[in-house]
DRENPA-711970 format. One record per residue: residue number from 0; residue in one letter; x, y, z of N, C-alpha, C in turn. Coordinates in steps of 0.05 Angstrom, whole numbers, m for minus. Each point is the difference from the previous one (the first is absolute). Last residue first. Layout:
REM residues N
atom seq NUM	type A	n.u X	n.v Y	n.w Z	ca.u X	ca.v Y	ca.w Z	c.u X	c.v Y	c.w Z
...
This chain:
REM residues 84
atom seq 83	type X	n.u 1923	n.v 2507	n.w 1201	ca.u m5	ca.v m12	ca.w m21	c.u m34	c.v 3	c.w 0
atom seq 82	type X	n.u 77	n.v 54	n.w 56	ca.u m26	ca.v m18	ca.w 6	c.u m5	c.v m6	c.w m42
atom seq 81	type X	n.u 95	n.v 22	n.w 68	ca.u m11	ca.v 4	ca.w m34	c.u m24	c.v m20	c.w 11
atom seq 80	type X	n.u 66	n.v 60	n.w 64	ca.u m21	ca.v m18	ca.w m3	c.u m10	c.v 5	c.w m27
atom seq 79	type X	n.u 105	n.v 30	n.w 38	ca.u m28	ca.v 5	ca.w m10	c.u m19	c.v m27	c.w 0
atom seq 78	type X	n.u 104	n.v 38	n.w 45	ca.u m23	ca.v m21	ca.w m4	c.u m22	c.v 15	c.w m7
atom seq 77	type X	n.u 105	n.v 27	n.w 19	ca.u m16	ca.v 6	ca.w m23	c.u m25	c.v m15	c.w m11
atom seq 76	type X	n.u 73	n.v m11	n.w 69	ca.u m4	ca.v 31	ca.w 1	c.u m22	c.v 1	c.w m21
atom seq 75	type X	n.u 25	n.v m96	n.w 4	ca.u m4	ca.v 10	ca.w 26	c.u m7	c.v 33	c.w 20
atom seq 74	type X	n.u m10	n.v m41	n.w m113	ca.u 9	ca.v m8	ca.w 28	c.u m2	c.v 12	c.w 23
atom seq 73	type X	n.u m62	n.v m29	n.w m81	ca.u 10	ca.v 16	ca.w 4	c.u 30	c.v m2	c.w 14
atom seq 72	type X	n.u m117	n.v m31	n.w m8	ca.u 34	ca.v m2	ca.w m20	c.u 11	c.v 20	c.w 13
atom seq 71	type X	n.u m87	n.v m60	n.w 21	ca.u 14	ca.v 10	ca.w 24	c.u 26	c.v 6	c.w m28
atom seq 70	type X	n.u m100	n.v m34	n.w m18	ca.u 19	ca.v 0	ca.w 2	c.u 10	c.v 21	c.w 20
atom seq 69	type X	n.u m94	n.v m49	n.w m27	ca.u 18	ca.v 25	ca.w 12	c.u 24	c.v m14	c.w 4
atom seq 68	type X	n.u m63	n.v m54	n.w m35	ca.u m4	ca.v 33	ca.w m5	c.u 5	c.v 16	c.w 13
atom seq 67	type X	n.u 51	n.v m99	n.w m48	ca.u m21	ca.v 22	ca.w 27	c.u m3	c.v 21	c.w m10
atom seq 66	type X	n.u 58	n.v m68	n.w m40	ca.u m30	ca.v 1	ca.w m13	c.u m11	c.v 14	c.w 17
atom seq 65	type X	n.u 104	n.v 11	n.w m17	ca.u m22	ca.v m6	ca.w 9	c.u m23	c.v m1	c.w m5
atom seq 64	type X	n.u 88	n.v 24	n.w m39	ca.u m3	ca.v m20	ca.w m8	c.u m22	c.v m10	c.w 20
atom seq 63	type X	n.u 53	n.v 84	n.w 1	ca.u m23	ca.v m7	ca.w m24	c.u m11	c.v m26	c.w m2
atom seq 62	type X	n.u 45	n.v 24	n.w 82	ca.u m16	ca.v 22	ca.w m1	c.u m6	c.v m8	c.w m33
atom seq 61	type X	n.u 56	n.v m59	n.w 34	ca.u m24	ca.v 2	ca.w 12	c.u m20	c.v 17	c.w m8
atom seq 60	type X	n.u 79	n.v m3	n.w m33	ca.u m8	ca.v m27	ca.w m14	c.u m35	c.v 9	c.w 16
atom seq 59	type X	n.u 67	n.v 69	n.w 22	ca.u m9	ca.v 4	ca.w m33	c.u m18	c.v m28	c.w m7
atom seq 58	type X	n.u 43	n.v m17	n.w 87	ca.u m23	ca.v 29	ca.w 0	c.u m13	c.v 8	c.w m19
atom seq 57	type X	n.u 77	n.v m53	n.w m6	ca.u m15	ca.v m15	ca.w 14	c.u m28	c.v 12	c.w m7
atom seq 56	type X	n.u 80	n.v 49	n.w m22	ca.u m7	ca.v m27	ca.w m25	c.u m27	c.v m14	c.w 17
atom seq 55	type X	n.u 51	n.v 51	n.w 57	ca.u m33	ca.v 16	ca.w m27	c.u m9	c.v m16	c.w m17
atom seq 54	type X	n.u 28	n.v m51	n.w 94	ca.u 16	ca.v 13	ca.w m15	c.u m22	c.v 25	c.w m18
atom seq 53	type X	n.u m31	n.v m39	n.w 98	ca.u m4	ca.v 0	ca.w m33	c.u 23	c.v 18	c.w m8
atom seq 52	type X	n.u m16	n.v m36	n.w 94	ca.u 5	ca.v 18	ca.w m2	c.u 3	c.v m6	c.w m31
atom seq 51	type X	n.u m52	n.v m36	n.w 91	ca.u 17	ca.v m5	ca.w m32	c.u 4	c.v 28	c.w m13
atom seq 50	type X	n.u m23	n.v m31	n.w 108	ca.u m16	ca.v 13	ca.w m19	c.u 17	c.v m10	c.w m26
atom seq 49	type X	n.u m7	n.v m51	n.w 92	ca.u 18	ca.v 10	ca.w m20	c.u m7	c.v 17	c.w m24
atom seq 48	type X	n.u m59	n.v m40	n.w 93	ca.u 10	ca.v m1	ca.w m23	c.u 25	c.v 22	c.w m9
atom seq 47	type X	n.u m3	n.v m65	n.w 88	ca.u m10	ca.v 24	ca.w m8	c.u 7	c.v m10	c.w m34
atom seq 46	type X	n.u m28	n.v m86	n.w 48	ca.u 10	ca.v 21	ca.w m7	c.u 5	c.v 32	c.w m3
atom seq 45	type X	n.u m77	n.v m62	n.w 46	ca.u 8	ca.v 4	ca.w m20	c.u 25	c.v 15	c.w m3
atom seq 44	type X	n.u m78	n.v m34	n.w 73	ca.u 23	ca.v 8	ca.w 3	c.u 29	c.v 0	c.w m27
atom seq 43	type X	n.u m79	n.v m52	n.w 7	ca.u m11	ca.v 26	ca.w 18	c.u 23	c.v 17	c.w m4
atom seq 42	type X	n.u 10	n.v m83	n.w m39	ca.u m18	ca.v 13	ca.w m8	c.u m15	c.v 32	c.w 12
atom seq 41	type X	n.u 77	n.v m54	n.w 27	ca.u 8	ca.v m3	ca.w m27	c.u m24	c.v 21	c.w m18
atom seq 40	type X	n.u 5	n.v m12	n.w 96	ca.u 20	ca.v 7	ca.w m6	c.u m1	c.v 3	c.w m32
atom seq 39	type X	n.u m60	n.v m58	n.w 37	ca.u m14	ca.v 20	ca.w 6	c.u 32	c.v 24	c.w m6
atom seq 38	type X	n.u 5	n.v m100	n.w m12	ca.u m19	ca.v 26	ca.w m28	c.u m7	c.v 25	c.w 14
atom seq 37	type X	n.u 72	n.v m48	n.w 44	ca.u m1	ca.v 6	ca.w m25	c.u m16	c.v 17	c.w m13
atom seq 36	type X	n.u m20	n.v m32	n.w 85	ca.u 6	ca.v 25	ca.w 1	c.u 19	c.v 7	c.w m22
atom seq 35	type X	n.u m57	n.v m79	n.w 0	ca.u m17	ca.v 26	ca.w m1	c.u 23	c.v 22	c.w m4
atom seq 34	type X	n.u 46	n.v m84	n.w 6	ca.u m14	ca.v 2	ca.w m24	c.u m20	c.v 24	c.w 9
atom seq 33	type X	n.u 45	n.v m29	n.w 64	ca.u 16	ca.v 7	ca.w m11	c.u m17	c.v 12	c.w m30
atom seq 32	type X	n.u m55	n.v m45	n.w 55	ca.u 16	ca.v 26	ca.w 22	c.u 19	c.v 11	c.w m23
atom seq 31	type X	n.u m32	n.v m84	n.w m22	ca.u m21	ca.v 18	ca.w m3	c.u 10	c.v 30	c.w 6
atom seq 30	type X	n.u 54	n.v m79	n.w 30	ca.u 2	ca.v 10	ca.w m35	c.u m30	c.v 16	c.w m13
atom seq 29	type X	n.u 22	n.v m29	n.w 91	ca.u 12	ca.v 22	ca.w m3	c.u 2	c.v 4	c.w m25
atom seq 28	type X	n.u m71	n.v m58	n.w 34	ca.u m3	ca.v 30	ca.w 9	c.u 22	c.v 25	c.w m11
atom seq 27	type X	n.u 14	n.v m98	n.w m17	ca.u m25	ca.v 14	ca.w m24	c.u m3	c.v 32	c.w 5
atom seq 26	type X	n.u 46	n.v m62	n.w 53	ca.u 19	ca.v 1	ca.w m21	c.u m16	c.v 23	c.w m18
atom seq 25	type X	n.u m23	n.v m35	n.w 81	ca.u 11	ca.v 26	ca.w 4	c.u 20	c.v 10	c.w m24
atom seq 24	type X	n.u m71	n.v m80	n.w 2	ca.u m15	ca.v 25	ca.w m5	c.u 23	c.v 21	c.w 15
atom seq 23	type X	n.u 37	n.v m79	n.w m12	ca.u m12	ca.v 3	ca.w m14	c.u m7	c.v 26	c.w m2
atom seq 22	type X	n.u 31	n.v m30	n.w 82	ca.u 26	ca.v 7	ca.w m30	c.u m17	c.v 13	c.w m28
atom seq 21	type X	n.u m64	n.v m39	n.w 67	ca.u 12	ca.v 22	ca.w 4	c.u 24	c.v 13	c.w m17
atom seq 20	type X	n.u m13	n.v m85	n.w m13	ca.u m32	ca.v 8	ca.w m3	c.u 5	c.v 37	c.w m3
atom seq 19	type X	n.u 65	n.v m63	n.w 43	ca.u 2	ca.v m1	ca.w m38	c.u m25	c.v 20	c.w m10
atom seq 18	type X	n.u 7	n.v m18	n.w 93	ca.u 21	ca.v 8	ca.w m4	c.u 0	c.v 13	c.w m32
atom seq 17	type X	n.u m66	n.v m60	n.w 38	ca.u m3	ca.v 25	ca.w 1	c.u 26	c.v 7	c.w m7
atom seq 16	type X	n.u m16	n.v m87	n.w m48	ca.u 5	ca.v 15	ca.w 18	c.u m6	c.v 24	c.w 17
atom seq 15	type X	n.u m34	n.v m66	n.w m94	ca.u 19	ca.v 22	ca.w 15	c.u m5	c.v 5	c.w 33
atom seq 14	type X	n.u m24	n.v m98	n.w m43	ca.u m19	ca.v 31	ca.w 2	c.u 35	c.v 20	c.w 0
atom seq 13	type X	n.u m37	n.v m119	n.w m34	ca.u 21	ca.v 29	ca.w 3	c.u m9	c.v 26	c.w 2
atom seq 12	type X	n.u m59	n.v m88	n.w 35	ca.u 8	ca.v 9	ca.w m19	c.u 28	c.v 32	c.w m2
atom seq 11	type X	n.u m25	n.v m104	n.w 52	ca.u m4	ca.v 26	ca.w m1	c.u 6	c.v 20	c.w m18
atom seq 10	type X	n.u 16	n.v m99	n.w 1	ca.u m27	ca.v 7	ca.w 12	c.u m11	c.v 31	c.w m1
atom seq 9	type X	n.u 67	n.v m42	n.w m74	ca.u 7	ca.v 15	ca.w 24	c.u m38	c.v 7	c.w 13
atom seq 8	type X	n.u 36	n.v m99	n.w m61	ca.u m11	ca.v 40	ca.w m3	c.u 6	c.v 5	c.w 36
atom seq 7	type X	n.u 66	n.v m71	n.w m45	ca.u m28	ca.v 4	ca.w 17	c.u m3	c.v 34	c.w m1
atom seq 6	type X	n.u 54	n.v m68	n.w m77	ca.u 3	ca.v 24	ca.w 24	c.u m29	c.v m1	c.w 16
atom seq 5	type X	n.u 38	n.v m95	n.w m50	ca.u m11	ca.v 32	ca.w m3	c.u 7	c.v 24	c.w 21
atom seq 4	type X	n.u 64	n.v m74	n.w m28	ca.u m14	ca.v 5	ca.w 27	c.u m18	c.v 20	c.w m13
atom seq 3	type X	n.u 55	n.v m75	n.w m62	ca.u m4	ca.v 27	ca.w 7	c.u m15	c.v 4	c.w 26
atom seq 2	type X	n.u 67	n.v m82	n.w m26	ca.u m21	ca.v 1	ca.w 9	c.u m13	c.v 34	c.w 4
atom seq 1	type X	n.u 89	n.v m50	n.w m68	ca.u m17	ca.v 18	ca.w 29	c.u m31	c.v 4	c.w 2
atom seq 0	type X	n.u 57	n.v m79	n.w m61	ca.u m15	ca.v 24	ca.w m1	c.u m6	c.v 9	c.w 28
């Protein structure tokens, strides 16, 4: 049978580095950096919109089939307001 050796504790304890430390907080700075000017792009700064353009079949669904009180029927030469 082999004789096991315990291990001897380490007097000093394991620290990071500055090197690593720094790595660290320039890892964070740039994934913050990247991440604002996302939301601020994504949120400030929206798409243009695309208006929609309704078949009649569409228009006919909309214009009877709403619970509002005001509608918009018609098309585009020929719009009336129906107040309910």
């Amino acid at each position: 049978m082999e004789e096991q050796i315990p291990a001897q504790p380490s007097s000093q304890p394991k620290s990071f580095s500055v090197m690593q430390t720094l790595g660290v907080v320039a890892l964070a700075m740039l994934i913050t950096a990247v991440g604002t000017v996302f939301a601020i792009k994504i949120f400030l700064f929206p798409p243009p919109f695309d208006p929609v353009t309704l078949s009649p079949k569409e228009e006919q669904q909309l214009c009877l089939g709403s619970g509002s009180t005001v509608l918009l029927c018609g098309g585009p030469n020929r719009s009336m307001v129906i107040h309910y």
